[in-house]
N, C-alpha and C positions, 0 to 999 in steps of 0.2 A: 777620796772625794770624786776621783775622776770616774772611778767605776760607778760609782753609784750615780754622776749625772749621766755616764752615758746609758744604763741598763734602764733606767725611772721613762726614760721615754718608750724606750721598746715595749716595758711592760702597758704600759698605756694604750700606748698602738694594737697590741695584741687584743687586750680588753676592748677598743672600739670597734676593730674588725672581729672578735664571737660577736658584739651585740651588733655590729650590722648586717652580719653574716645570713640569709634565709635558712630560717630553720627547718628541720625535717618534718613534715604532720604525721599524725598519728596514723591514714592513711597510708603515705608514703613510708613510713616506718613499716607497715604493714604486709607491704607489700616484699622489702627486705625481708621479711622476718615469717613471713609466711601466715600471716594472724588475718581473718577478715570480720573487719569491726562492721555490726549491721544494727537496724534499728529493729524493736519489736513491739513499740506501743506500752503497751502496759508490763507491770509487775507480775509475776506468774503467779499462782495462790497457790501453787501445789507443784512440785517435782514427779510426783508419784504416778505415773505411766498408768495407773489403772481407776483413779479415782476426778483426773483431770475434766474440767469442763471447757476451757478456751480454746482457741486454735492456735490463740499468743502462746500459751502454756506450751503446747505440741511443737512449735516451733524448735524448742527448748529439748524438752522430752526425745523430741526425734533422734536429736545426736545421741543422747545417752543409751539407747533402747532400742532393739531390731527386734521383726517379729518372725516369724516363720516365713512370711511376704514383706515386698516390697512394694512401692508402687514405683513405677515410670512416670517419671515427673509429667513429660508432655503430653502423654496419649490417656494418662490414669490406669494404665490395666495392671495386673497384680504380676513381677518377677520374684523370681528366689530372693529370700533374705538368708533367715539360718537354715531353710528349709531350701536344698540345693534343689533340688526337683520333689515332684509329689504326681499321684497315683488316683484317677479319680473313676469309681466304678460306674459301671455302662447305667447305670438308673440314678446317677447327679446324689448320690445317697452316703458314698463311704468315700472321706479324703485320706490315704496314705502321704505323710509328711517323709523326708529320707532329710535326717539334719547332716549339717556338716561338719564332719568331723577335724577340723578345725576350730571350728566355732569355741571363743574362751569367753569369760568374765573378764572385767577389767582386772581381776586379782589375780588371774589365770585359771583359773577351777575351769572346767568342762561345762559346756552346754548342753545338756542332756533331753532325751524325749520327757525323762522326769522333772527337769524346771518348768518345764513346759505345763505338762500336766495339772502341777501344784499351782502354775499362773493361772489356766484357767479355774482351776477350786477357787482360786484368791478373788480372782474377778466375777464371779457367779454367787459369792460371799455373800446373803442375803443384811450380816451382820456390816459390812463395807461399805452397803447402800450405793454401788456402783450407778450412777443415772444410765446407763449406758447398756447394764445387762442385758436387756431386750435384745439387743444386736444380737446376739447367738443362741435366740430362742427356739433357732434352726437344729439346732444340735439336738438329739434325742435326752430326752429327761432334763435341760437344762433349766425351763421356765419352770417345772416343779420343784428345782433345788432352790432357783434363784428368788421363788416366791416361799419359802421357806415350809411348801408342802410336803418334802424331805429332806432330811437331813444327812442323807445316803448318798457322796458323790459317787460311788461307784455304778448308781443307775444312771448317770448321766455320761453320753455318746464318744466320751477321749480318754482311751484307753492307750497305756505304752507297750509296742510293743518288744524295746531291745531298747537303749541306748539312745541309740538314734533314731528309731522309728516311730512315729506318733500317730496313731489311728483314731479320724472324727469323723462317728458316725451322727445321720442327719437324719429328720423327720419328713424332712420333703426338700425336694432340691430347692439352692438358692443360688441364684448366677452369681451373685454378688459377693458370696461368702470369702473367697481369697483375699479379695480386695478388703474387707471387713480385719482380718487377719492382719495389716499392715499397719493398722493405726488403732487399733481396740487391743487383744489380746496382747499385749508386749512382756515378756518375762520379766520375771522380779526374780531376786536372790534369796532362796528362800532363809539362808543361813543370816547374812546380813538383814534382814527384814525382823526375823524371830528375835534378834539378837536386843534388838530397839523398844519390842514390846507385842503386843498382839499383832498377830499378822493380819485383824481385819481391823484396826483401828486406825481411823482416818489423818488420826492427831499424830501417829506416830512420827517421830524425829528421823527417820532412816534415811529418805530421800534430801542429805544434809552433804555439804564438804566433808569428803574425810569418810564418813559413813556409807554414802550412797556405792555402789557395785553395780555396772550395769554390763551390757554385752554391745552397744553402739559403740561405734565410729569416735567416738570420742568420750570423754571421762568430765565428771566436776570438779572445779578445781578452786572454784571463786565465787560467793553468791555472796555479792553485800547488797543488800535490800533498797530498793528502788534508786541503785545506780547502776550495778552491770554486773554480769552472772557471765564464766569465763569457764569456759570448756574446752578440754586440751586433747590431744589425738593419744588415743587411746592406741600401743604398744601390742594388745593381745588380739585384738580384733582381725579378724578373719582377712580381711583384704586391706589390710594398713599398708600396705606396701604401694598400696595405688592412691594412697590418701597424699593429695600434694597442701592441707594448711597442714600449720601443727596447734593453732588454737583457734577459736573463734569466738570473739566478744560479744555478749548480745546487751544493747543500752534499751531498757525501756522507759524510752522517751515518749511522751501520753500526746504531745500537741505537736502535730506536723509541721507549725511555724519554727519550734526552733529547731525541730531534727532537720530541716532543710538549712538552717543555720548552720547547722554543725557538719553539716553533707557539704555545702559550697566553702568551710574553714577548713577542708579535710579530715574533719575528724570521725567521718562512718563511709566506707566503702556501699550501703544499700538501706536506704530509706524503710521505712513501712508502710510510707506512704509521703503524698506531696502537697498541700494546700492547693485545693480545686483553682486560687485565684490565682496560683504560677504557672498553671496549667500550659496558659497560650503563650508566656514568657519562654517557654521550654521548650514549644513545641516551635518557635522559630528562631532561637538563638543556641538551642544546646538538644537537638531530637535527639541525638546518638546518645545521651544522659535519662532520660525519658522514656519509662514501658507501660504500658497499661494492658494488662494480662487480664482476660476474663476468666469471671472465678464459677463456680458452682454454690453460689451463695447470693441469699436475701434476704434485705429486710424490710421490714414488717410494721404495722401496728397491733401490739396484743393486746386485745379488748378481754379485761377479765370478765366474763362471762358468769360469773359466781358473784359479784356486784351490780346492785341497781345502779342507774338504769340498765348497765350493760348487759344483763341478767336477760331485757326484751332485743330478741333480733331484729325489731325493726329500727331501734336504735341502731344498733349495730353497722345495719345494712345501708342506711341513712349516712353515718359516716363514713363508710368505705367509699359511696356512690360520690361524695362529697371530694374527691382528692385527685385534683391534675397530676397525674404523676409524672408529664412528661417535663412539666413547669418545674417539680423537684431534681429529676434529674438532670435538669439546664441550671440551675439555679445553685443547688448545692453542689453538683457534683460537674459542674462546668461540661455537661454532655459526654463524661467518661465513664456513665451506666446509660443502661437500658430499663426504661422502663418495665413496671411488671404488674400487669395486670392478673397473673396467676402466679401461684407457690413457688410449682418447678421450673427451675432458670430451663432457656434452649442448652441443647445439645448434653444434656443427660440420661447418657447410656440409650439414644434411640425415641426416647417416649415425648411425646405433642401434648400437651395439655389441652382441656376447652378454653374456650372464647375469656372467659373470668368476667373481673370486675371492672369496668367501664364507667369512666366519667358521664354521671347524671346529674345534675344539682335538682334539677323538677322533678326527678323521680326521689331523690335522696330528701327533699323540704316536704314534699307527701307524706313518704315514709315516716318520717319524724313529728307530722302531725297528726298521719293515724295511732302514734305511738304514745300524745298527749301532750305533747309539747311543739306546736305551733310556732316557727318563728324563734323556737328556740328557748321559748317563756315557759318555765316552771322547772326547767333543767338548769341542776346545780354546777359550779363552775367544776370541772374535772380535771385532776393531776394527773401529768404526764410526766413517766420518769426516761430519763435518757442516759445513758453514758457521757460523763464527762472529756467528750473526745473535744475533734475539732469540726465535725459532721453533723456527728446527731444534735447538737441542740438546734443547730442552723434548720436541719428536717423539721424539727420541732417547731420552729417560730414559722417555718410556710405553710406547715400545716394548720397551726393557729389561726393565722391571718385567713385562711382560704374556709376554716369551720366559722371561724366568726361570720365573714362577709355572706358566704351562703347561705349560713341554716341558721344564725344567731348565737351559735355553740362556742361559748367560752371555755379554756383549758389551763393551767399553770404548767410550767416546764420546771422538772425536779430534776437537776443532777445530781450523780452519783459516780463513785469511782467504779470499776468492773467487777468487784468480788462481790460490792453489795447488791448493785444495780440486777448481775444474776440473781443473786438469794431473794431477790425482793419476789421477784418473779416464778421461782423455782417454789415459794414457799405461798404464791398469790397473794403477797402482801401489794398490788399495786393496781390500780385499776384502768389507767392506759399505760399502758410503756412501747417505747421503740425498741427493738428486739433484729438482731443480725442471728443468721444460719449459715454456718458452710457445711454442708453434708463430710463425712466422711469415707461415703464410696460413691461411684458414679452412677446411682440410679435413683429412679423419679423414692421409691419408698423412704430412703433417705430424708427425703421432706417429708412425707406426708404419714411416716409412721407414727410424727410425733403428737398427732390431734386425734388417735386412739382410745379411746375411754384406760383410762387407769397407768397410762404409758407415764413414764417417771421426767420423761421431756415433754409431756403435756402443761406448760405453763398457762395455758390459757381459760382452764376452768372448763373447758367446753367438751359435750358429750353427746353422741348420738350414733343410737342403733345398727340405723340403716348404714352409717358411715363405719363401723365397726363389722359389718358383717361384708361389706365390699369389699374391705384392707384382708378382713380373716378369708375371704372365698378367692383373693388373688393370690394371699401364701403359698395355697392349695393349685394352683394353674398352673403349667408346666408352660404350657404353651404361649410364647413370647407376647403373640399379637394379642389373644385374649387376656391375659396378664393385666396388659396396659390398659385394656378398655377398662376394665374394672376400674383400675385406678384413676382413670379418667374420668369416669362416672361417682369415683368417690371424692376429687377433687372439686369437681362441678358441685355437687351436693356442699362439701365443707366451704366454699367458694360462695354459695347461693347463701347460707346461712350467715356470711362473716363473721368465722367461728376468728378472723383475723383480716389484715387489709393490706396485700400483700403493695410492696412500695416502689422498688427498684432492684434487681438481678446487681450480681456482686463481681468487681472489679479491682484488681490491685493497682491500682496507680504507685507509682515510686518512681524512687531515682538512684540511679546505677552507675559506678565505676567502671569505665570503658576496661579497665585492667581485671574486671570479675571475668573472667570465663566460662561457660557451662551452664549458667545458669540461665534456664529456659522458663519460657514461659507454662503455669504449670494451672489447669483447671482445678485443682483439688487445692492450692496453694502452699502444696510440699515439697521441700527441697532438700536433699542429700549432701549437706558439706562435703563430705568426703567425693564428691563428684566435680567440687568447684576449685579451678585454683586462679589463684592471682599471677598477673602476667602481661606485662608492658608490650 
């Protein structure tokens, strides 16, 4: 009896000192253990390195996947990836790749000029329906296989020349092409791919736990479905030895109220973003937690153009004239964008856009009544779809408020989650929507390929000539400054028409663990795990 009264108290004591003891967070766990847990917004639709449409997705994509380039997070220009160095002929025409021979598979197999090859067949796939092909329409024969005018990859410009040597010849130089290389063409495996089912079928199971094989910095290891997809340092990769996590968790958490939650409980090392209304709470009690990185991205209103009214430009143009944009980005985005009265955000790759679209409301209530509807009367109420974030509906409701009050234009606001909200768009099923762009290289065509007649990123219905023969006569220009003017003159023209109503230039707002290191502020909004480590 004696032991047992004097042991009954210690155990007790023990028990109340663990439950009053501070516990470790998931952060701080993190940090031991070398894991950096980050926020990424949405659920990804796709693993598949070649078929992906989001920038959420690539987030993801990026670890598992290296292409021949890299990009340099802060400056955007294209570095070696698998492709140690490369060879580029005095007429901008023939790229020599030299892979490196190290480079493995997550499974160990060889990285060869031949996966390569077969990746670009894969992504040229007319049968895959890649939205993206056009990007390498620079490659000799590639637009004729990818429009399914042959069926003969051997006419088309990448050819292997050994192991590791990869030769892509081009139709006319492209400045841009390396950089295209780092975030489009990314190898697939072709053994594991074949293994799952057709290698252009978009359904396929491949890009799964267990299944997937990539050549990134990191491996899959964890995807349970709109909780957290967990990727771990991948053992064969080429420069693991410099790789300081050994996994990183991505939460995609959709509303920035509670990822900021879960950021100040420690439980995510890097936001995806911050709720505009924390904005100035952060900027004067926690700055060193607080970055706001400008992005090479904007958005938009997509006027489906293939839909009455929006079918007449002078609707159109009516409501583009109609939108204070400086008003939305104070309002919504608490003054952490810039306004955009044109496509191409500043400081892309060099190029100045024109003057754009400018708040008129008496030229924008003209317009609308030379167009038949006066005041706003005899125009039916129009839906507007947005993403279900924490942003765009708020976009949504000032632009409401500012069409009604001006022109008399009633709208509805339609959310949607991100995989529909694209397809709605992607397929014209919608006749206003709010629409974000981040380009994937650094230069003005990046925007403005996509309002090309027949382009498979032309969600807007909209088409013209003149604007199609500017974009086609600038491919053809070598020369830098004339390049731009084209495109400047074709911006102006898609601009004058309001084939779209460009909104606000794009911004990552978030919030950061003083213990991240490396992580720089990045125009493109790409980042290299294997470049960050954790560190008190």
């Amino acid at each position: 009896m004696r032991f047992r009264r004097c042991v009954l108290p210690l155990v007790v004591f023990s028990l109340l000192a663990d439950g009053c003891a501070k516990r470790e967070t998931p952060a701080e766990e993190g940090l031991r253990t070398h894991t950096l847990l980050i926020g990424n917004q949405n659920e990804p639709a796709t693993l598949d390195p070649q078929i992906y449409d989001a920038a959420t997705d690539y987030n993801i994509i990026g670890a598992l996947f290296e292409g021949l380039t890299n990009y340099d997070e802060k400056t955007a220009t294209a570095v070696p990836g698998v492709a140690e160095r490369w060879d580029i002929s005095a007429d901008g025409l023939v790229y020599t790749f030299h892979l490196r021979a190290d480079a493995r598979w997550s499974n160990g197999d060889r990285v060869t000029a031949r996966d390569f090859a077969w990746s670009f067949q894969r992504f040229l796939s007319p049968a895959l329906g890649n939205s993206y092909a056009y990007y390498l329409y620079s490659i000799r024969g590639a637009e004729a296989f990818a429009t399914g005018k042959t069926g003969d990859f051997s006419g088309v410009g990448v050819a292997v020349v050994d192991d590791l040597t990869l030769r892509v010849t081009l139709v006319r130089p492209a400045a841009y092409f390396l950089g295209i290389l780092a975030t489009t063409v990314l190898p697939v495996h072709r053994a594991s791919v074949e293994a799952a089912g057709r290698f252009d079928d978009r359904a396929s199971p491949w890009a799964r736990p267990g299944k997937l094989v990539g050549n990134g910095a990191f491996t899959l290891t964890e995807w349970q479905p709109n909780a957290r997809i967990v990727v771990t340092k991948n053992p064969f990769y080429w420069g693991a030895a410099q790789n300081r996590l050994e996994r990183v968790i991505i939460y995609p958490i959709e509303k920035a109220d509670a990822e900021e939650l879960d950021f100040r409980a420690g439980q995510l090392h890097v936001t995806f973003s911050v709720p505009p209304s924390k904005l100035a709470t952060y900027r004067s009690t926690a700055p060193e937690k607080l970055r706001i990185d400008p992005l090479l991205q904007l958005y938009l209103v997509n006027f489906n153009a293939t839909k009455p009214p929006l079918d007449n430009p002078k609707v159109r143009r009516a409501l583009a004239l109609a939108l204070d944009r400086a008003a939305i980005a104070q309002s919504v985005f608490a003054g952490a964008r810039l306004s955009a009265p044109t496509l191409v955000p500043p400081n892309c790759g060099g190029y100045t856009g024109p003057a754009g679209q400018t708040e008129d409301y008496a030229a924008a209530r003209a317009l609308l009544a030379e167009a038949g509807y006066p005041g706003g009367r005899g125009l039916p109420s129009l839906p507007m779809q947005v993403l279900d974030d924490d942003k765009l509906p708020r976009v949504a409701e000032v632009i409401q408020a500012m069409w009604r009050r001006e022109l008399g234009v009633r709208i509805t606001i339609e959310p949607y989650d991100q995989k529909t909200w694209i397809q709605n768009q992607q397929t014209l099923s919608h006749t206003l929507a709010l629409r974000g762009w981040t380009t994937d290289f650094p230069d003005p065509i990046g925007f403005l390929e996509m309002f090309r007649t027949g382009n498979p990123s032309n969600v807007f219905g909209w088409s013209s000539r003149a604007y199609d023969a500017l974009i086609d006569q600038a491919a053809v220009t070598a020369d830098r400054a004339a390049r731009f003017a084209l495109l400047r003159q074709a911006e102006a023209l898609m601009l004058e028409d309001a084939a779209c109503a460009p909104l606000v230039f794009g911004a990552r707002t978030y919030l950061i663990h003083p213990a991240v290191k490396n992580w720089v502020s990045a125009p493109l909004g790409i980042h290299r795990y294997q470049l960050i480590e954790l560190r008190n």
